[in-house]
N, CA and C atoms as an extended XYZ file, in Angstrom:
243
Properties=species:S:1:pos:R:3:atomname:S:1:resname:S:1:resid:I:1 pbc="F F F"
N        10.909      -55.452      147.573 N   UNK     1
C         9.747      -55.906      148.297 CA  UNK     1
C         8.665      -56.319      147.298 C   UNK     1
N         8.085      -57.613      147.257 N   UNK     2
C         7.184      -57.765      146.370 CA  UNK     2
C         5.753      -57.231      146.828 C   UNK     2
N         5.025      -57.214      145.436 N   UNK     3
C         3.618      -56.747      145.675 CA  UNK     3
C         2.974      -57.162      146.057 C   UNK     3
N         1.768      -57.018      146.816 N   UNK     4
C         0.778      -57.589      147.625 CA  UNK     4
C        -0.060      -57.995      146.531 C   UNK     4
N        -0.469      -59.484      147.079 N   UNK     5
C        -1.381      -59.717      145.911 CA  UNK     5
C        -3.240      -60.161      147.122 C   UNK     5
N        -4.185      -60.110      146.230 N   UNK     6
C        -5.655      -60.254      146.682 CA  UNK     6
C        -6.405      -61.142      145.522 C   UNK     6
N        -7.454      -61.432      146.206 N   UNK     7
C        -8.361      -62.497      145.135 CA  UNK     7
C        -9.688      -61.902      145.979 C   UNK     7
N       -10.413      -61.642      145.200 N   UNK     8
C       -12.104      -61.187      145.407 CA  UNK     8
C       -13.227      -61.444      144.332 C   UNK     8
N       -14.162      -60.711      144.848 N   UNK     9
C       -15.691      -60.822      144.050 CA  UNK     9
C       -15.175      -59.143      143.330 C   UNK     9
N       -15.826      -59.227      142.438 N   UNK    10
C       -16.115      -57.656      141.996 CA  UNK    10
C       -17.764      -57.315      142.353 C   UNK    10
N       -17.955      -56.338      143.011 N   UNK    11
C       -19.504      -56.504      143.726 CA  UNK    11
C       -20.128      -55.037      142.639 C   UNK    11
N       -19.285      -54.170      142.161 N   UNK    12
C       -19.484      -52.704      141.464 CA  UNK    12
C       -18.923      -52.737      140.122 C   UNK    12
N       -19.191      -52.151      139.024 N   UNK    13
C       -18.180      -51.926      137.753 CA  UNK    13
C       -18.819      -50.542      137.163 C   UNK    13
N       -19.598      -49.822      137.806 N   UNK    14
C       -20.110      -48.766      137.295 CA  UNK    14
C       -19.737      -47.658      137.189 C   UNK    14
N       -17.999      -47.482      137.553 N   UNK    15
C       -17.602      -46.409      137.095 CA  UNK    15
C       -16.830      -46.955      135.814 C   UNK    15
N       -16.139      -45.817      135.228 N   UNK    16
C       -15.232      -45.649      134.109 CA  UNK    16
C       -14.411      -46.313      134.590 C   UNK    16
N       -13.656      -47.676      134.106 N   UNK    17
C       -12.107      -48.128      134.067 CA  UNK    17
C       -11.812      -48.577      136.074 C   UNK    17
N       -12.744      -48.793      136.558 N   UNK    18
C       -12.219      -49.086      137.985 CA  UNK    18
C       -13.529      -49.857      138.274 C   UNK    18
N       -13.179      -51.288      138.688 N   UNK    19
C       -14.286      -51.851      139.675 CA  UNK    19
C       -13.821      -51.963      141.233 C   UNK    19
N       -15.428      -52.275      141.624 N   UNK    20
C       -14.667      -52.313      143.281 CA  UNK    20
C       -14.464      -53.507      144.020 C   UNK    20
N       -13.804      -53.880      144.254 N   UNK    21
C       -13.872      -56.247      144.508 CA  UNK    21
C       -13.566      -55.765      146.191 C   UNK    21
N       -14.574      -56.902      146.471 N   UNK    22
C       -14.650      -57.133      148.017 CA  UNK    22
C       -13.743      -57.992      148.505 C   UNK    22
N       -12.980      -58.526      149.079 N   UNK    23
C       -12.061      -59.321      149.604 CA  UNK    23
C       -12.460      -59.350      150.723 C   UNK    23
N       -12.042      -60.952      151.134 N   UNK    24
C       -12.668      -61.381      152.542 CA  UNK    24
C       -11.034      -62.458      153.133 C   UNK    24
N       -11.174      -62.269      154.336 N   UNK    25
C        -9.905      -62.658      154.837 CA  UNK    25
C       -10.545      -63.635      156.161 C   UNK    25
N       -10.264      -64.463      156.255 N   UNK    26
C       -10.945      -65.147      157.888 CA  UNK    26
C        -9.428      -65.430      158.769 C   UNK    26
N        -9.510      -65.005      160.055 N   UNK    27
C        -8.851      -65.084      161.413 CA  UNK    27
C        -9.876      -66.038      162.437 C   UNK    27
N        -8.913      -66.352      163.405 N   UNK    28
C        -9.283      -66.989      164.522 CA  UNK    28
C        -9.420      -66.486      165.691 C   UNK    28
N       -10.578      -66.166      166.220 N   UNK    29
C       -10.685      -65.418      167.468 CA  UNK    29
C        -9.515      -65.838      168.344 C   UNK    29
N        -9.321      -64.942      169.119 N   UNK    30
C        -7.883      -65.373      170.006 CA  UNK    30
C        -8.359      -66.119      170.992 C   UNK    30
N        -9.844      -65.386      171.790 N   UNK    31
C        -9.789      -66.515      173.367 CA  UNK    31
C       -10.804      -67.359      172.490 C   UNK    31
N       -11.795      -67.843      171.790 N   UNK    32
C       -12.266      -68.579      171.416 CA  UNK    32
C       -12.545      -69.263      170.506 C   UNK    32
N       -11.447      -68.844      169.174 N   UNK    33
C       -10.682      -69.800      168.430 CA  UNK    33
C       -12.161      -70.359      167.475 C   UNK    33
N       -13.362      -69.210      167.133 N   UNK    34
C       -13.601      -69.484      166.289 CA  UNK    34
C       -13.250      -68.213      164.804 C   UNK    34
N       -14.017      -69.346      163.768 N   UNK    35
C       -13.604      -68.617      162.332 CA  UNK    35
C       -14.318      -67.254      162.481 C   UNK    35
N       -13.668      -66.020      161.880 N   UNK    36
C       -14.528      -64.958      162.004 CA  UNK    36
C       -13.926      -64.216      160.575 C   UNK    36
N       -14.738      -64.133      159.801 N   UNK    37
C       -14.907      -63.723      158.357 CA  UNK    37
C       -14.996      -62.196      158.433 C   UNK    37
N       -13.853      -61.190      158.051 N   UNK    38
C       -13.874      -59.928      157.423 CA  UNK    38
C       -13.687      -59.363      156.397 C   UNK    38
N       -14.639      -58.648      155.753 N   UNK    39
C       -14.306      -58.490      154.173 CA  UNK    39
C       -13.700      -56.777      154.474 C   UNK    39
N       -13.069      -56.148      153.261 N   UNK    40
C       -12.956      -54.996      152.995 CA  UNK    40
C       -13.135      -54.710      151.618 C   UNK    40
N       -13.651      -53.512      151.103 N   UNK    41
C       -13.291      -53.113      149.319 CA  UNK    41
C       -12.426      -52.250      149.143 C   UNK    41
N       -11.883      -52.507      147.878 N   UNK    42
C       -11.131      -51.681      147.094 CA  UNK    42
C       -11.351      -52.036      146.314 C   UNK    42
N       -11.018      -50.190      145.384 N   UNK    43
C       -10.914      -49.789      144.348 CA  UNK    43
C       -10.016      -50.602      143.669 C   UNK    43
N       -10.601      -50.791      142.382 N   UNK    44
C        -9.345      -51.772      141.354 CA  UNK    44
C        -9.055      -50.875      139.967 C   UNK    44
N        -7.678      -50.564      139.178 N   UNK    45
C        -8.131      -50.588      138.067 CA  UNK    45
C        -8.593      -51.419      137.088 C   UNK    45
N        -9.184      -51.114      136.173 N   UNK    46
C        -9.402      -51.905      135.185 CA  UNK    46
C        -9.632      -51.252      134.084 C   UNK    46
N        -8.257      -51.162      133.266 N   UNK    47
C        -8.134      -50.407      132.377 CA  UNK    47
C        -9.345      -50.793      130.882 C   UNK    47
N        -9.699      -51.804      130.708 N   UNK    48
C       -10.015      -52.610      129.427 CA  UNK    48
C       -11.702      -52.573      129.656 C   UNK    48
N       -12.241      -52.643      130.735 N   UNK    49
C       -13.425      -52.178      131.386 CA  UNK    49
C       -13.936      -53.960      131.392 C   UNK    49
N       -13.044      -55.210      131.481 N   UNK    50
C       -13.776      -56.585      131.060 CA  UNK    50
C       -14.266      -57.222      132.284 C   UNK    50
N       -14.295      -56.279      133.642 N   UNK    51
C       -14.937      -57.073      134.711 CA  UNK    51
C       -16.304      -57.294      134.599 C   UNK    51
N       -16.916      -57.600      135.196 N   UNK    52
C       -18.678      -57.679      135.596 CA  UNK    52
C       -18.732      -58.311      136.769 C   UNK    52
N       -19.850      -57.727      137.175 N   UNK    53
C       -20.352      -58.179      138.822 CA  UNK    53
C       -20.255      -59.291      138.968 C   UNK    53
N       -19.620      -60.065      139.905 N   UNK    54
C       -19.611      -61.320      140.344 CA  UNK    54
C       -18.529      -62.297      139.917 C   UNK    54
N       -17.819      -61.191      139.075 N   UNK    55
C       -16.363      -61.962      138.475 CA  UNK    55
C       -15.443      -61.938      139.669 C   UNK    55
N       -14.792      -63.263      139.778 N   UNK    56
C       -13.753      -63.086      140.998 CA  UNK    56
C       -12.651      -62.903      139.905 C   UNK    56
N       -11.493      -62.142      140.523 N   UNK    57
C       -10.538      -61.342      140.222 CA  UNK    57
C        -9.110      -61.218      141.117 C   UNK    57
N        -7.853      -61.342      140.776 N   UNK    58
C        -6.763      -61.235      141.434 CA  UNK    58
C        -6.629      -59.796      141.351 C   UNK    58
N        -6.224      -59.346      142.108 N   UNK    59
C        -5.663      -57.809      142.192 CA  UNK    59
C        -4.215      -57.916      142.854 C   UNK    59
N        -3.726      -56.417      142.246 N   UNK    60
C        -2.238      -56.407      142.432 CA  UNK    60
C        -2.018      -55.181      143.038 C   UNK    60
N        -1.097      -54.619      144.441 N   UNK    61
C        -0.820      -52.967      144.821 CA  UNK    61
C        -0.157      -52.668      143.338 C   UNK    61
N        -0.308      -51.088      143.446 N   UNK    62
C         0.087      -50.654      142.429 CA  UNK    62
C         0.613      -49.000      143.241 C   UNK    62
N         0.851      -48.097      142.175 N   UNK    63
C         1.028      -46.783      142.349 CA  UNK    63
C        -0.610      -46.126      142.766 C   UNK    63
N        -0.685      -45.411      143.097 N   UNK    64
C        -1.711      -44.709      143.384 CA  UNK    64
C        -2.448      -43.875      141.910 C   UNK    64
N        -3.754      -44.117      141.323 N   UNK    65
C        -3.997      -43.613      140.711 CA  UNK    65
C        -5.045      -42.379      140.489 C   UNK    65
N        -5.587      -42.236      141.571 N   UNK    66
C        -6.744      -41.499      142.242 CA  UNK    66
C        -6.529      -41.242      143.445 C   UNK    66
N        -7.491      -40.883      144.577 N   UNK    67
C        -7.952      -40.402      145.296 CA  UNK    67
C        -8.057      -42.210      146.490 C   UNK    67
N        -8.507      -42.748      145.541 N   UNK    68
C        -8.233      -43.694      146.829 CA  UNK    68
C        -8.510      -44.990      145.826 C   UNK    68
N        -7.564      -45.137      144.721 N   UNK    69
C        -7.549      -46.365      143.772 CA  UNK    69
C        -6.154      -46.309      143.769 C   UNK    69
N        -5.794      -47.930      144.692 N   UNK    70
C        -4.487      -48.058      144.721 CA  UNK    70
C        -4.299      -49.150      144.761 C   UNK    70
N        -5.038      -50.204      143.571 N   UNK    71
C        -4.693      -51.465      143.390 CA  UNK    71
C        -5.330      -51.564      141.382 C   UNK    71
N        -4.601      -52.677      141.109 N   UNK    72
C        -5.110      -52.823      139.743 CA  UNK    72
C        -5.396      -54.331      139.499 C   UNK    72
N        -6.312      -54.611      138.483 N   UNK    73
C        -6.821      -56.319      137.995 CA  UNK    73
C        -5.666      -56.251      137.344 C   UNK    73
N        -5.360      -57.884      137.771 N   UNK    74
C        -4.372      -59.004      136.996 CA  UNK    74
C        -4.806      -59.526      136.158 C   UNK    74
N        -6.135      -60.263      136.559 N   UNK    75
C        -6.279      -61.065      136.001 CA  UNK    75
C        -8.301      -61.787      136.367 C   UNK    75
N        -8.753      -62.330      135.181 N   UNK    76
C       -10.026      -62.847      135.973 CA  UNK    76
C       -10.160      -64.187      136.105 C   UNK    76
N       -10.193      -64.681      136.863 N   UNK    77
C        -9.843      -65.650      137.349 CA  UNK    77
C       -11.135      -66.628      137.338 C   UNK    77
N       -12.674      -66.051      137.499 N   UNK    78
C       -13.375      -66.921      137.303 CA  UNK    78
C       -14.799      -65.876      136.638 C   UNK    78
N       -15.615      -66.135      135.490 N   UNK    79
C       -16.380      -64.873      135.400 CA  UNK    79
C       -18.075      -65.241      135.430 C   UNK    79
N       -18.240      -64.327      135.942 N   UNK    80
C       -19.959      -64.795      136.643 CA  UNK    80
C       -20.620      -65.372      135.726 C   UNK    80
N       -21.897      -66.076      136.091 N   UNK    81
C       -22.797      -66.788      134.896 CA  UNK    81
C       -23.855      -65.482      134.377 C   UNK    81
């Protein structure tokens, strides 16, 4: 089964080795078929500590490493000004 993959903002980096990236997903209301935008966060690792706020970021599932950090950075994909 392959891994789930995500693309987000990193909105937090203020702990040790984990930022937190917001991901946003948009659906279509069912009876009225407009766009409706939901974000969620998760915990990311980030072993190297090279995120910063506003960096968008791919994330990958992973093993569980904490308490409720169960995804890790791939990669940064675009990094804030």
């Amino acid at each position: 089964m392959p891994k789930k993959e995500k693309q987000g903002v990193v909105i937090s980096n203020k702990m040790d080795k984990t930022a937190v990236v917001k991901v946003a997903e948009y659906n279509k209301h069912p009876k009225y078929h407009k766009i409706i935008e939901t974000h969620k966060n998760y915990k990311a690792h980030d072993a190297e500590n090279i995120c910063g706020e506003g960096d968008v970021v791919r994330i990958v599932e992973t093993r569980p490493m904490s308490g409720d950090k169960r995804w890790s950075i791939v990669e940064v994909v675009e990094k804030a000004n």
